[in-house]
C-alpha positions as CSV (number, residue, x, y, z in Angstrom):
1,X,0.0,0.0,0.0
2,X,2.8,2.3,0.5
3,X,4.1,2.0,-3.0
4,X,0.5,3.5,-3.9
5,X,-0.3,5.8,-1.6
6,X,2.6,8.7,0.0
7,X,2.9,6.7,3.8
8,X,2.7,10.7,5.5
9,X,0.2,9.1,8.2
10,X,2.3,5.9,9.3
11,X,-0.5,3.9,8.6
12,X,-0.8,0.6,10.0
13,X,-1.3,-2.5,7.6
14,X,-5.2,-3.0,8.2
15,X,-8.1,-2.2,5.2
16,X,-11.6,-1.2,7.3
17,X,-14.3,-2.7,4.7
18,X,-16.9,-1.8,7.1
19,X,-18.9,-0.8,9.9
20,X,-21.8,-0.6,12.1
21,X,-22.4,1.9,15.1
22,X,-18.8,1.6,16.7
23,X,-17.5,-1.5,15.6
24,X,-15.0,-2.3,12.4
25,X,-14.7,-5.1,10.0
26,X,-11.6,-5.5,8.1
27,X,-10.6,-7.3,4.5
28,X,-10.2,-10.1,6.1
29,X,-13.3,-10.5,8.4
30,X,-11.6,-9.1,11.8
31,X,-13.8,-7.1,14.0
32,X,-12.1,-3.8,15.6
33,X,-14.4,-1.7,18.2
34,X,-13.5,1.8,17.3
35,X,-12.6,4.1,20.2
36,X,-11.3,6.8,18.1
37,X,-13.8,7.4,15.2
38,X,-11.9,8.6,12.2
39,X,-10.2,11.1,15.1
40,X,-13.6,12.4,16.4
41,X,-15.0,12.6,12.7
42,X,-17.9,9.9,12.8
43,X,-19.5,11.8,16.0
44,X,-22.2,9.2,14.8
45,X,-20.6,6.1,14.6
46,X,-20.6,4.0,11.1
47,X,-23.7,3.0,8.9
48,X,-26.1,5.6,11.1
49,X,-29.3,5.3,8.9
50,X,-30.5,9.0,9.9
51,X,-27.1,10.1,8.2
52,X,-26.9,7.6,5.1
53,X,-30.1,8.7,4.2
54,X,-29.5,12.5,4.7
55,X,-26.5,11.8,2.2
56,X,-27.9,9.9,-0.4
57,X,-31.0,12.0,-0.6
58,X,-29.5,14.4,-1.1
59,X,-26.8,12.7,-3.7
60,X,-29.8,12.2,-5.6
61,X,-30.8,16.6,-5.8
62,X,-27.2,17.6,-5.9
63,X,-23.6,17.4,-4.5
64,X,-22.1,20.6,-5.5
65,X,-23.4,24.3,-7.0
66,X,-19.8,26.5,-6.2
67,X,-20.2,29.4,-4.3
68,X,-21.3,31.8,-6.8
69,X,-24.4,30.7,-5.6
70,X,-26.7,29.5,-2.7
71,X,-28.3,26.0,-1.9
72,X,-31.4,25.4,-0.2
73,X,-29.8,23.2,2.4
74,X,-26.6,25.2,3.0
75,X,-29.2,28.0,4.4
76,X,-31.1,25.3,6.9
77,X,-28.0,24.1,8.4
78,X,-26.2,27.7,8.5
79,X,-29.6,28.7,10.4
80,X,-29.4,25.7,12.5
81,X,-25.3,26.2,13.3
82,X,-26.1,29.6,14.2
83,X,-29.4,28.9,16.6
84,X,-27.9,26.0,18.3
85,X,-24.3,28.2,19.1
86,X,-25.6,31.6,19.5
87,X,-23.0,33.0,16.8
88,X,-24.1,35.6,14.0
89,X,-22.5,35.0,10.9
90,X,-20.2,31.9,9.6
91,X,-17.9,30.5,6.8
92,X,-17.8,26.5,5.6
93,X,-14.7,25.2,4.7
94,X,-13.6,21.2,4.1
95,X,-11.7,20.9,7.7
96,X,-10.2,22.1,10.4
97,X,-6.6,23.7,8.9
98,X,-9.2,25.8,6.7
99,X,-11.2,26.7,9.6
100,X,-8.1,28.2,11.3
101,X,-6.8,29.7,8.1
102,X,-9.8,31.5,8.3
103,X,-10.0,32.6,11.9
104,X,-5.9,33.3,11.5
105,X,-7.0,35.8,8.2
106,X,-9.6,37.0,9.9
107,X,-7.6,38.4,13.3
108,X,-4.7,39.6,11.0
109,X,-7.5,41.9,9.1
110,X,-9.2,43.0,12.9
111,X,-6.0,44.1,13.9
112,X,-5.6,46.5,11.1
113,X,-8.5,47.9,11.2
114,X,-8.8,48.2,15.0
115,X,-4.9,49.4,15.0
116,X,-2.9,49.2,11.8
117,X,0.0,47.9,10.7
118,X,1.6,46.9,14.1
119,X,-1.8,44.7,15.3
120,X,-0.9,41.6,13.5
121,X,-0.1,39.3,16.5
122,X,-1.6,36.0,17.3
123,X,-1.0,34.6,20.8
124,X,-1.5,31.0,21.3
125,X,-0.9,28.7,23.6
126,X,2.1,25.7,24.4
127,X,1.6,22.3,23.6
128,X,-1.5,23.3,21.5
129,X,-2.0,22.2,17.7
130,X,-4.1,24.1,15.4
131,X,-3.3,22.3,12.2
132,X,-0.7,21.0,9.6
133,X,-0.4,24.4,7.1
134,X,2.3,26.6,7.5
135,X,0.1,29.0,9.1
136,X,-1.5,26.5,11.7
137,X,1.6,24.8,12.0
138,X,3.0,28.1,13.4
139,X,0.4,28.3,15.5
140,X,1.1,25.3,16.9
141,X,2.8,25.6,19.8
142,X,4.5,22.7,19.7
143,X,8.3,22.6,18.7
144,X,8.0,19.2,17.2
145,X,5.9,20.4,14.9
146,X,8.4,23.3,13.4
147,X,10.7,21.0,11.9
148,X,13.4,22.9,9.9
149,X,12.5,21.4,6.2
150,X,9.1,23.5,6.2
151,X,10.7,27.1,7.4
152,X,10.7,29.6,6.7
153,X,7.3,29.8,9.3
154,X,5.3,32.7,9.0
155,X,6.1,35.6,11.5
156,X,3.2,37.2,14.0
157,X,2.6,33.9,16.6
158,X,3.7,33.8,19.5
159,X,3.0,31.2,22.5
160,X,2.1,31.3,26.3
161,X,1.6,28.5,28.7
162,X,-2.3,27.7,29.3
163,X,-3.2,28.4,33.2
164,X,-0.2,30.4,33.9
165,X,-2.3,33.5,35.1
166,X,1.3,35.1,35.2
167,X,1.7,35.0,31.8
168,X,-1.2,36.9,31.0
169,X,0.2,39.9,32.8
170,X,2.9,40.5,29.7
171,X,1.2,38.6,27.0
172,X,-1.0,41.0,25.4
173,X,-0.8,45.0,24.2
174,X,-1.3,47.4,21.4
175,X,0.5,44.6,18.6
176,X,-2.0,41.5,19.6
177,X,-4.4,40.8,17.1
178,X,-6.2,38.1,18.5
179,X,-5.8,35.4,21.3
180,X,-6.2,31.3,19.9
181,X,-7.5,28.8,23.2
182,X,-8.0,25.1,21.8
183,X,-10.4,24.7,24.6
184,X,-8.9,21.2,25.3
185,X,-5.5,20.2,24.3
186,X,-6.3,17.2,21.9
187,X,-2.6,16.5,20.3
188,X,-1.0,17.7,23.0
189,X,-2.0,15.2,25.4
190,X,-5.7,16.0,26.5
191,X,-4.7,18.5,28.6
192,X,-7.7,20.7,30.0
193,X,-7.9,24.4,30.4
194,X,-8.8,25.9,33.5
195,X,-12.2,27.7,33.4
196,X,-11.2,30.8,35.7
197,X,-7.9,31.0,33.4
198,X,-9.3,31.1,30.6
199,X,-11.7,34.0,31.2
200,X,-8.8,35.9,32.7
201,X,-6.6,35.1,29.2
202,X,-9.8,36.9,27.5
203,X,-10.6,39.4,29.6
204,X,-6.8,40.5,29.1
205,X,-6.9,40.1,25.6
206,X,-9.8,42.2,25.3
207,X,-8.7,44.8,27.7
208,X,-5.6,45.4,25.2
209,X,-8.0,45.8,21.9
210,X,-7.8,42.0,20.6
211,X,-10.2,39.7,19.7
212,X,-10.6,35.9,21.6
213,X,-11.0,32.9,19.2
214,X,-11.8,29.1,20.4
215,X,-10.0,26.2,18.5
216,X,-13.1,23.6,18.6
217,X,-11.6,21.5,15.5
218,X,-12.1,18.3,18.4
219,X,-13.9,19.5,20.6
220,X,-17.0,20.8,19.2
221,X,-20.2,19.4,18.0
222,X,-20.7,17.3,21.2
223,X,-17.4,16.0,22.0
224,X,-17.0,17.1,25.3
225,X,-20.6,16.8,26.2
226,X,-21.8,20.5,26.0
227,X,-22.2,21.3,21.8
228,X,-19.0,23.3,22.3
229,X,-16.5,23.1,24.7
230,X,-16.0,27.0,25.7
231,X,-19.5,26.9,27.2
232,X,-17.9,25.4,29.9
233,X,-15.3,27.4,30.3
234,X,-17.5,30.6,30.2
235,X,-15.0,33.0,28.0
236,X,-17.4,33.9,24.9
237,X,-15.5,34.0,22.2
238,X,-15.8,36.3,19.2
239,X,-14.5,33.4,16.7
240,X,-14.9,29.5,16.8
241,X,-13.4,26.8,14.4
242,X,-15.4,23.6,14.1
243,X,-14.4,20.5,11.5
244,X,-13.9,16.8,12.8
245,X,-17.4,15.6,14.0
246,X,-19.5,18.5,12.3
247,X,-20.6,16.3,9.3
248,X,-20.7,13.3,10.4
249,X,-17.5,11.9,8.2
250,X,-18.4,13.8,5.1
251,X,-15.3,16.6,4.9
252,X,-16.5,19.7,6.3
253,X,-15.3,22.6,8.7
254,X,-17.2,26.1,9.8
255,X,-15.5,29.1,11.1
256,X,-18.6,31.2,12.9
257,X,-18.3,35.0,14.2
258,X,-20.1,37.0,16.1
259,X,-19.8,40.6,17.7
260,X,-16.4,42.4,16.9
261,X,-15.4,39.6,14.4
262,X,-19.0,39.6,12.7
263,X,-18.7,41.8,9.9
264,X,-14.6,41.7,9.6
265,X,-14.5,39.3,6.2
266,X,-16.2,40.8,2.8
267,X,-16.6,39.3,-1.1
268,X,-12.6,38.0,-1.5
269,X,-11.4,37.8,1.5
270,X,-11.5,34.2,2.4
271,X,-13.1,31.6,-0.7
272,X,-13.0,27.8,-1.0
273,X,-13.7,25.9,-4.3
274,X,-15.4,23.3,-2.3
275,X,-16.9,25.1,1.0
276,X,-20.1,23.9,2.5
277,X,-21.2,21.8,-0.4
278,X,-25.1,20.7,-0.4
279,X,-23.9,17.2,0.4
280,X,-21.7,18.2,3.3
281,X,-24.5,20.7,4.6
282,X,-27.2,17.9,4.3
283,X,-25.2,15.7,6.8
284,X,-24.6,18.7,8.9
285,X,-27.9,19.1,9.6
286,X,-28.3,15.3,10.9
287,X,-25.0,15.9,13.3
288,X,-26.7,19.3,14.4
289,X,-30.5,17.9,14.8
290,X,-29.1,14.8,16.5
291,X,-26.1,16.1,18.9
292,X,-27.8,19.1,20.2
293,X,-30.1,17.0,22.1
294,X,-29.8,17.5,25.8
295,X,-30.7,14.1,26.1
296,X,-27.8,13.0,23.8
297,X,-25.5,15.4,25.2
298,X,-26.4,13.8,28.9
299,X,-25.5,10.5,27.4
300,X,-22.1,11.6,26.0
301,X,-21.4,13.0,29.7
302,X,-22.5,9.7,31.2
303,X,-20.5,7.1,28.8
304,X,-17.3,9.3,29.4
305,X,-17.3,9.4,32.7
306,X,-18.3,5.9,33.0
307,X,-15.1,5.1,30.6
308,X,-12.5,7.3,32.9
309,X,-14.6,5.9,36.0
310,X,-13.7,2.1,34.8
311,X,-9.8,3.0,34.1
312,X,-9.3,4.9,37.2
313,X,-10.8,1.4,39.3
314,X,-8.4,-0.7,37.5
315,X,-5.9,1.1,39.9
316,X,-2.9,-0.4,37.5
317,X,0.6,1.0,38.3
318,X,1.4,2.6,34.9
319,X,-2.0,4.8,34.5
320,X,-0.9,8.2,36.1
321,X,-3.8,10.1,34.9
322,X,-6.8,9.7,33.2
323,X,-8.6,12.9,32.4
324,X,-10.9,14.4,29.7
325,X,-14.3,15.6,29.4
326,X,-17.2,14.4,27.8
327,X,-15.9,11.4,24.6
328,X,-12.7,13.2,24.9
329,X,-10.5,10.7,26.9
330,X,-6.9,10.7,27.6
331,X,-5.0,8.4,29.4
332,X,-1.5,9.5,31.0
333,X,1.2,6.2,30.5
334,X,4.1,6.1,32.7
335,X,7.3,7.0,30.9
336,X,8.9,3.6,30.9
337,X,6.1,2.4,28.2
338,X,5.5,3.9,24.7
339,X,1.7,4.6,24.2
340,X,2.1,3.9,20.5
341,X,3.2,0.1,21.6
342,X,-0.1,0.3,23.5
343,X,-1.7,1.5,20.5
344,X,-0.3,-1.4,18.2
345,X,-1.2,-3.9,21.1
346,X,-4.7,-2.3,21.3
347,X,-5.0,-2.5,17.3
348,X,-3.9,-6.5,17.1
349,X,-6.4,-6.8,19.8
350,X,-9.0,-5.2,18.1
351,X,-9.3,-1.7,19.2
352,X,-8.6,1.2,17.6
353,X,-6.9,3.5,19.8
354,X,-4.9,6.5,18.9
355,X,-1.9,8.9,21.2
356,X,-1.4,12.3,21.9
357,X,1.4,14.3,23.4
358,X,4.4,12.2,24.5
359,X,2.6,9.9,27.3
360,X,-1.0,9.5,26.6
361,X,-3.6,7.3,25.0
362,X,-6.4,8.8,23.7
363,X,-9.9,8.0,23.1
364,X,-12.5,9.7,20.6
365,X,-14.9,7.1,20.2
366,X,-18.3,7.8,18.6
367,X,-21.1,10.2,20.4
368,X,-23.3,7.6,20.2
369,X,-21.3,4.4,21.4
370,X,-22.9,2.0,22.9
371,X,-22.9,-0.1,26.2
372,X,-21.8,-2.6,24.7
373,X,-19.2,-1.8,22.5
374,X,-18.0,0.3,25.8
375,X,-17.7,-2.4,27.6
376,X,-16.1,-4.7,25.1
377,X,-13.5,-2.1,24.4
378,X,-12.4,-1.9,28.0
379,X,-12.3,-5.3,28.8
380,X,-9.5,-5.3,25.4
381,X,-7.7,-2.2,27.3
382,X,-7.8,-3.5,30.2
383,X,-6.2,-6.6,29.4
384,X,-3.6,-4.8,26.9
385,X,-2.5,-2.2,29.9
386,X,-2.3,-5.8,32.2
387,X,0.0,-6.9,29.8
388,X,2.8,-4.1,29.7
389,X,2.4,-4.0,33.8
390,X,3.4,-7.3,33.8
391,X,7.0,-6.8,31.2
């Protein structure tokens, strides 16, 4: 497979034929229950008839128009993204990079207007990720991701550590455009902002002229059991990014504005070929119907802490930690193992698993998982972290 296809993601040598809910078949028959659904992208599990219909529907009426125009269903589930999140105004893209690009282009053109020239700045935070573009990549604020083949990076980031309240006190003045919070640290190791912190990091921001953004590329549409994740942590942003789950598995992403950022971009500014296509829109407005639920969102609360409840009980010396909110689940491996040899062990095993940071295990299974498959995923991980205790 790697002489056909450039091997940039490290794939592992299995071919998913199928699925159902949140379990896997492979080419040869092998069932896999999936605890990490296409990295929070099937918020719905596999073969979810509400969705498959949605999609093939509207197959049938059209797929894509170009946005020289409008479609019928682009306007319900703009309406509906709007509604359910309380923002004004929005822009579709095909993922999560173009979501940032556009919330990145879109505090670079606040600042000069509310400050010129010298406004351009961009504070982010460390160990956050924000994409794999240049520009996101810079973002980034993590060093293993500025590998020296890709500079030169683009200038105007610059990085503070999340729920150091000290580091507000210097971070921000007349040259900050904007401030960037991925309201939980996905990549970097499911690492969890502090509520209080994070509407101090605004409130600062503001106070010097800038504009407060929320990365919710993971963490949106459900994920962490509220629709968006800076709900919970109470600091309003101006600008949200949402891709991964928003869709359903169909490629999609949304930048939404409101207040000072509302009426920043005009015709030009920012344009995608492929942008909130009818098809993508259609499944939208299943994920947006269906995860906005209260009822649903209780559920995701309830399986994920059932899930961190059951690994914490296991009381096994190499768990350190095991935090997350909502279907967002990370747990912290003690430095003598890999997590990625978990993640292989997981994988022969069959469960699909994936890492993040240096020391953790992640888990982004589907919104909708059930019992079940919860149960027969952790009696795999359990037996796989049994294992490495015992080397």
């Amino acid at each position: 497979m790697e002489k056909k296809i450039v091997n940039n993601y490290g794939s592992f040598d299995v071919t998913f034929v199928k699925g159902k809910g949140s379990t896997l078949w492979d080419a040869n028959g092998k069932k896999y229950i999936d605890f990490i659904a296409g990295i929070g992208v099937n918020c719905l599990g596999h073969n979810y008839k509400p969705l498959v219909k949605a999609i093939s529907e509207q197959a049938k009426r059209e797929i894509h128009i170009s946005n020289y125009y409008f479609s019928d269903v682009g306007l319900v589930f703009a309406d509906e993204l709007l509604a359910i999140t309380g923002f004004e105004r929005g822009y579709f893209g095909n993922s999560g990079a173009e979501a940032n690009e556009a919330a990145i282009k879109l505090a670079r053109k606040y600042g000069q207007l509310n400050g010129g020239d010298k406004r351009k700045t961009i504070v982010t935070l460390e160990s956050s990720f924000h994409g794999r573009t240049l520009a996101t990549l810079t973002a980034t604020g993590q060093d293993r991701f500025h590998p020296d083949c890709f500079a030169p990076y683009p200038q105007g980031f610059k990085t503070i550590k999340a729920n150091d309240y000290e580091a507000i006190k210097t971070a921000f003045d007349d040259t900050t455009a904007a401030l960037f919070i991925e309201c939980i640290q996905g990549e970097g190791g499911v690492n969890l902002i502090e509520p209080e912190w994070a509407k101090a990091a605004a409130a600062a921001a503001r106070e010097a002229g800038a504009i407060v953004m929320a990365d919710e590329v993971q963490t949106g549409i459900g994920r962490t059991g509220t629709f968006l994740a800076s709900e919970q942590l109470g600091f309003e942003p101006e600008v949200v990014t949402l891709a991964k789950g928003i869709a359903g598995g169909i490629p999609m992403g949304a930048c939404l504005f409101r207040g000072k950022a509302a009426d920043v971009f005009v015709a030009g500014d920012h344009q995608s070929t492929f942008a909130g296509n009818p098809l993508a829109c259609a499944a939208g407005c299943v994920v947006a119907e269906t995860v906005s639920n209260m009822f649903f969102l209780d559920r995701v609360n309830y399986a994920g802490d059932y899930i961190r409840g059951a690994i914490a009980s296991w009381n096994l010396p190499i768990v350190k930690d095991v935090r997350g909110k909502g279907l967002m689940i990370g747990t912290q491996i003690d430095s003598s193992i890999k997590p990625f040899d978990i993640e292989v062990r997981c994988l022969e095993k069959g469960l699909c698993t994936t890492v993040a940071g240096s020391d953790v295990v992640r888990f982004l299974p589907p919104l909708n998982i059930s019992d079940k498959e919860i149960e027969e995923g952790l009696k795999i991980y359990k037996e796989v972290l049994q294992e490495f205790c015992n080397k």
